[in-house]
FIKOLZA-1660 file (N, C-alpha, C; in steps of 0.1 Angstrom, whole numbers, plus 5000, padded with zeros to 4 digits):
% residues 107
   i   px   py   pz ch aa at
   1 9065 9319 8771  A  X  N
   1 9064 9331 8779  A  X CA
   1 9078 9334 8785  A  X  C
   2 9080 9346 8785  A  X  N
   2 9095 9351 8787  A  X CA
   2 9093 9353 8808  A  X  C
   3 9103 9349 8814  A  X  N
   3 9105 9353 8825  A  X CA
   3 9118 9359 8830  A  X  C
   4 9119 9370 8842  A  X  N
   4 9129 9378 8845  A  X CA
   4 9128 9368 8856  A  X  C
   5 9146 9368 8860  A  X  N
   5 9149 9357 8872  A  X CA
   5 9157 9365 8878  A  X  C
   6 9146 9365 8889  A  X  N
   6 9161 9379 8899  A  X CA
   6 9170 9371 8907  A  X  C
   7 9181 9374 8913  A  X  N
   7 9192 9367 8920  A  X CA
   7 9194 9375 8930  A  X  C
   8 9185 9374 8945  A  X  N
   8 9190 9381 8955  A  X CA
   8 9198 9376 8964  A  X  C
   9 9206 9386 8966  A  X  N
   9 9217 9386 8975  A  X CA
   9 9216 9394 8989  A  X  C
  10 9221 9387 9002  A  X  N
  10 9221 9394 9011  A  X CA
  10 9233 9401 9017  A  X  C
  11 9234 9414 9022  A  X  N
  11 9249 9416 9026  A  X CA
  11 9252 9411 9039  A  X  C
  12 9240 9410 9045  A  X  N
  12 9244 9405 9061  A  X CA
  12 9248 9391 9063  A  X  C
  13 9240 9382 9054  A  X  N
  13 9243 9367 9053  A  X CA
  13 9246 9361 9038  A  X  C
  14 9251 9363 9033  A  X  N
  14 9251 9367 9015  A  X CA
  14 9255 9346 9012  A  X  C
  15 9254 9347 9001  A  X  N
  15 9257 9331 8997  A  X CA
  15 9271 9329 8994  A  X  C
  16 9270 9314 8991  A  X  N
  16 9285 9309 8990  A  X CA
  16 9292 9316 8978  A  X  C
  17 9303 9321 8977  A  X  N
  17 9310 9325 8966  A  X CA
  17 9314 9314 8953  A  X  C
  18 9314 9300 8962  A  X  N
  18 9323 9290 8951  A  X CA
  18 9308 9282 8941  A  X  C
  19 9303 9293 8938  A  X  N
  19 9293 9293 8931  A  X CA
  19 9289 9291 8919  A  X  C
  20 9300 9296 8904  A  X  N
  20 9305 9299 8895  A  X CA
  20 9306 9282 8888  A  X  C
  21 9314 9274 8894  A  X  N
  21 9311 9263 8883  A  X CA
  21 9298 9262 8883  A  X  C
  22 9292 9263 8893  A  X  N
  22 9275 9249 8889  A  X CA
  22 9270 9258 8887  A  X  C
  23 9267 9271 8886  A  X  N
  23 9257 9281 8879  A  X CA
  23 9262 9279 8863  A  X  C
  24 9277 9275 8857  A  X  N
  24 9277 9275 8841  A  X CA
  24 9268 9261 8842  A  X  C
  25 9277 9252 8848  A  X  N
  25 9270 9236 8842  A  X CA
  25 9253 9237 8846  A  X  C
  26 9246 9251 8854  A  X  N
  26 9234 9250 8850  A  X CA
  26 9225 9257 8840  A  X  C
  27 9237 9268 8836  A  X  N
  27 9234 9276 8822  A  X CA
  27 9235 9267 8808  A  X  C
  28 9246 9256 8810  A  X  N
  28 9246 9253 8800  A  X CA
  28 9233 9243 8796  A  X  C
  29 9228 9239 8809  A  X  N
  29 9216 9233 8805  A  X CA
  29 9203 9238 8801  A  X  C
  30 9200 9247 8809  A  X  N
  30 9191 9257 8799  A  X CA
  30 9193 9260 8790  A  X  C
  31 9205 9264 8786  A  X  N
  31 9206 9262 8772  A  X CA
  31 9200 9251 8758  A  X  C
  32 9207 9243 8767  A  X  N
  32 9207 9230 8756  A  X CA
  32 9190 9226 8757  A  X  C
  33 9183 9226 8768  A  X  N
  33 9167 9230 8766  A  X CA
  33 9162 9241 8761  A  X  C
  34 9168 9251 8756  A  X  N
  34 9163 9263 8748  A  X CA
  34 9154 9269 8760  A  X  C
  35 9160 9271 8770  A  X  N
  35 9154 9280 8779  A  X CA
  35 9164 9292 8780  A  X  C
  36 9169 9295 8782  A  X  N
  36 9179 9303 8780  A  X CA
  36 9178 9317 8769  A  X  C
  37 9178 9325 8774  A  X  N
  37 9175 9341 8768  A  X CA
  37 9186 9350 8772  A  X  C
  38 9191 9351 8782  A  X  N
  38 9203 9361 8787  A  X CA
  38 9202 9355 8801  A  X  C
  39 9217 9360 8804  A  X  N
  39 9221 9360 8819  A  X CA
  39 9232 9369 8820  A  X  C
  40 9232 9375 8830  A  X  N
  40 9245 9385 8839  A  X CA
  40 9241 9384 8854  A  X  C
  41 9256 9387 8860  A  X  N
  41 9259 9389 8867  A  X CA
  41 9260 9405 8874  A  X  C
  42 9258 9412 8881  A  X  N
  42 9258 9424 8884  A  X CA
  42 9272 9432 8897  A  X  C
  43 9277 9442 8894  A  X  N
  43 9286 9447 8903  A  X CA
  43 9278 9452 8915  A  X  C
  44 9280 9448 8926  A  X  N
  44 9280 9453 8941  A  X CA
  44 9274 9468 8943  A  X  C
  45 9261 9470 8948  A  X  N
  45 9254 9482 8947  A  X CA
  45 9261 9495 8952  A  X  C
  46 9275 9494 8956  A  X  N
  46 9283 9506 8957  A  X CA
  46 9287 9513 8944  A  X  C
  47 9283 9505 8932  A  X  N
  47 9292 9509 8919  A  X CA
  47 9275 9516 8909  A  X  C
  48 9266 9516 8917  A  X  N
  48 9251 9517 8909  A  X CA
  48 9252 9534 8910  A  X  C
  49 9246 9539 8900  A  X  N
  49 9243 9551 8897  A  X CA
  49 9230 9557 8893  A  X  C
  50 9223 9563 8901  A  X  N
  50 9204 9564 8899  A  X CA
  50 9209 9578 8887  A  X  C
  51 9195 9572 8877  A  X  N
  51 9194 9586 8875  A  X CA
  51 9177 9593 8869  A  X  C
  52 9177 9603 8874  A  X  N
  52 9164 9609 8874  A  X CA
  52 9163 9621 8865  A  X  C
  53 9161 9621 8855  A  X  N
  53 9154 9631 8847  A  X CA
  53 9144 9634 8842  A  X  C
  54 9131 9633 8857  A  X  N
  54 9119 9637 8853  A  X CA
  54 9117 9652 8855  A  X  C
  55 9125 9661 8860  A  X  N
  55 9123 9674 8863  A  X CA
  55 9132 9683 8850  A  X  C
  56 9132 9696 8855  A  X  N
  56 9139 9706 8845  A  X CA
  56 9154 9701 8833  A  X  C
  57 9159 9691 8846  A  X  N
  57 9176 9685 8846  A  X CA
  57 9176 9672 8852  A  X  C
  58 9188 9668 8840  A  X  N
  58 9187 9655 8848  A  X CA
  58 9197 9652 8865  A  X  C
  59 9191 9646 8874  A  X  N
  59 9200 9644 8884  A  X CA
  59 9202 9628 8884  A  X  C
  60 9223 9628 8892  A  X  N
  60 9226 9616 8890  A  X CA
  60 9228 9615 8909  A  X  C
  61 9226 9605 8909  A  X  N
  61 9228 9600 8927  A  X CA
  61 9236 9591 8924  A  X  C
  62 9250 9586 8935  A  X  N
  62 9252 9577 8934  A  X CA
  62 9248 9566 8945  A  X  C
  63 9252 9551 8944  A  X  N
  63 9243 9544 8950  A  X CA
  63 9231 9536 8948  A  X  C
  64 9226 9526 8956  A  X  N
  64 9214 9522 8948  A  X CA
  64 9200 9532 8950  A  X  C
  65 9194 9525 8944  A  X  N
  65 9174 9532 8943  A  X CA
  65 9173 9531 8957  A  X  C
  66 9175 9525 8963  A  X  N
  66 9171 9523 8977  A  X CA
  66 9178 9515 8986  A  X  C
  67 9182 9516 8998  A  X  N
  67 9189 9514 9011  A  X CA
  67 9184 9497 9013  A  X  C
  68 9190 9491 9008  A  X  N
  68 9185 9474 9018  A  X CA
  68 9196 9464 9020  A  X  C
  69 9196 9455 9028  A  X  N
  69 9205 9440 9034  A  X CA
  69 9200 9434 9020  A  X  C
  70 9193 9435 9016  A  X  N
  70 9189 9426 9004  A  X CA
  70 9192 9433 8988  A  X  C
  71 9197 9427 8979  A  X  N
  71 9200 9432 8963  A  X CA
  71 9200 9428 8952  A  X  C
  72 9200 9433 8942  A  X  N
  72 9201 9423 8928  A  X CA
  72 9209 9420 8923  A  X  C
  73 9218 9408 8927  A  X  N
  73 9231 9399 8922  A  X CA
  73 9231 9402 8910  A  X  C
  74 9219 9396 8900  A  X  N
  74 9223 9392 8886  A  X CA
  74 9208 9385 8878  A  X  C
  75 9206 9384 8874  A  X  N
  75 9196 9380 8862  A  X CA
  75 9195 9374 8855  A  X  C
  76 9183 9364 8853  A  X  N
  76 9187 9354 8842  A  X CA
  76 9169 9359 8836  A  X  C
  77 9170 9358 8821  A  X  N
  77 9156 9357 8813  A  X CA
  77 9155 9348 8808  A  X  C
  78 9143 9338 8816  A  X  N
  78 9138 9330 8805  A  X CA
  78 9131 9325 8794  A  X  C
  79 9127 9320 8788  A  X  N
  79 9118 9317 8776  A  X CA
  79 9111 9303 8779  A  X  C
  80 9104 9303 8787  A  X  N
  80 9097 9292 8793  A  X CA
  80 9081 9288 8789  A  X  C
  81 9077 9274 8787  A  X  N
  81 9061 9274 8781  A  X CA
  81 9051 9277 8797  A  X  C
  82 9053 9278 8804  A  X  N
  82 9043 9283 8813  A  X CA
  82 9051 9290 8830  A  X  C
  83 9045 9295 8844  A  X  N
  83 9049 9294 8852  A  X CA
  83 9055 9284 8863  A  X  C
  84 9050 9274 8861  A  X  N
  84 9049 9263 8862  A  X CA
  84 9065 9257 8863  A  X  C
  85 9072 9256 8848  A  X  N
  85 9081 9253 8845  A  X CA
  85 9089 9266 8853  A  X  C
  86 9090 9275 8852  A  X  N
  86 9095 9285 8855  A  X CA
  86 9099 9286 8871  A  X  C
  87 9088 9283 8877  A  X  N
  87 9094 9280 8893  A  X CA
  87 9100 9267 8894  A  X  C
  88 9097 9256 8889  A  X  N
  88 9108 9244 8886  A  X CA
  88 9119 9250 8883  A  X  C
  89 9125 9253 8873  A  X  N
  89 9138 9259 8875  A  X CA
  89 9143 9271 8882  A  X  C
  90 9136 9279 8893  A  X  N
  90 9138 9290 8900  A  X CA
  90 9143 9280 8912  A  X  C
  91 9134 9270 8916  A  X  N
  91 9141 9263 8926  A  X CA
  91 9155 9257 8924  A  X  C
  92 9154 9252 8911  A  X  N
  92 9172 9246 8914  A  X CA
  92 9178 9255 8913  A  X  C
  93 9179 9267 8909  A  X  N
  93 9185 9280 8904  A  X CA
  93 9186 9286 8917  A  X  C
  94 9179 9289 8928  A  X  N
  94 9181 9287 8937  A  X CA
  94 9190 9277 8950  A  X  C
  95 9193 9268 8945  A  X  N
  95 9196 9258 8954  A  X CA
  95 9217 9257 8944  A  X  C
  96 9216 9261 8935  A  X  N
  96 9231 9263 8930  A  X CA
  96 9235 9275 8932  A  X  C
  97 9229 9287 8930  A  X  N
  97 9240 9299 8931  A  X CA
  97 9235 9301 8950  A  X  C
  98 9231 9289 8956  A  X  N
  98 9230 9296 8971  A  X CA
  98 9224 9306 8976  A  X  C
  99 9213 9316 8966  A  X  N
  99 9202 9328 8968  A  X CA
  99 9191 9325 8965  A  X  C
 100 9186 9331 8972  A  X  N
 100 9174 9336 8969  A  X CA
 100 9172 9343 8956  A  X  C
 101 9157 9334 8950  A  X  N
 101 9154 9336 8936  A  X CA
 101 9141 9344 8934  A  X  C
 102 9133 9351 8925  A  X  N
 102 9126 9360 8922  A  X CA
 102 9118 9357 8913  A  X  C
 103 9110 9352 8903  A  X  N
 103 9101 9352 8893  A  X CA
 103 9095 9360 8886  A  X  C
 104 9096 9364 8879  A  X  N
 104 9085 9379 8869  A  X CA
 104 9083 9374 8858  A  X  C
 105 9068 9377 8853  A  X  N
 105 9068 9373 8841  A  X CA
 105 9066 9387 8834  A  X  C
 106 9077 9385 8821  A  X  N
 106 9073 9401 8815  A  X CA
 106 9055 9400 8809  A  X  C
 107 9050 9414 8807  A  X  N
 107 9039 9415 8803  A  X CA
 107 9041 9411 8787  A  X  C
% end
């Protein structure tokens, strides 16, 4: 089962920056367990651009979808055999990049 792994970030209390080694040495371990499907990192919601073209035209906003202290650092999908396993590694994944972690399982 595939899961989306959100990486929130806060701006008011946001996590440690020196984050970057132990998030690879924990990519490369999912990896090497074949858990691993993609990962990114995301730019700072000042650089986001909505865009809506459910009406006549499309309209672009800049900014994010919505106003919060809270955001979406970055993403990891995984390829995991149940939930289970999936919040097992949301916890350590949590406890290396310093944020707060998210769970989704796609449909």
């Amino acid at each position: 089962m595939q899961y989306l792994v959100s990486v929130i970030d806060d701006k008011i209390n946001p996590g440690s920056t020196d984050r970057r080694p132990a998030i690879s040495v924990f990519n490369e371990r999912l990896i090497a367990e074949g858990y691993w499907v993609f990962a990114g990192g995301l730019a700072d919601t000042d650089a986001a651009t909505v865009v809506d073209n459910r009406g006549e035209q499309a309209v672009f906003s800049d900014g994010p979808f919505v106003e919060s202290k809270e955001y979406l650092a970055g993403v990891w999908v995984w390829e995991v055999p149940d939930l289970d396993v999936a919040l097992k590694l949301a916890a350590e994944a949590s406890k290396v990049c310093d944020r707060k972690i998210e769970v989704r399982p796609f449909l």
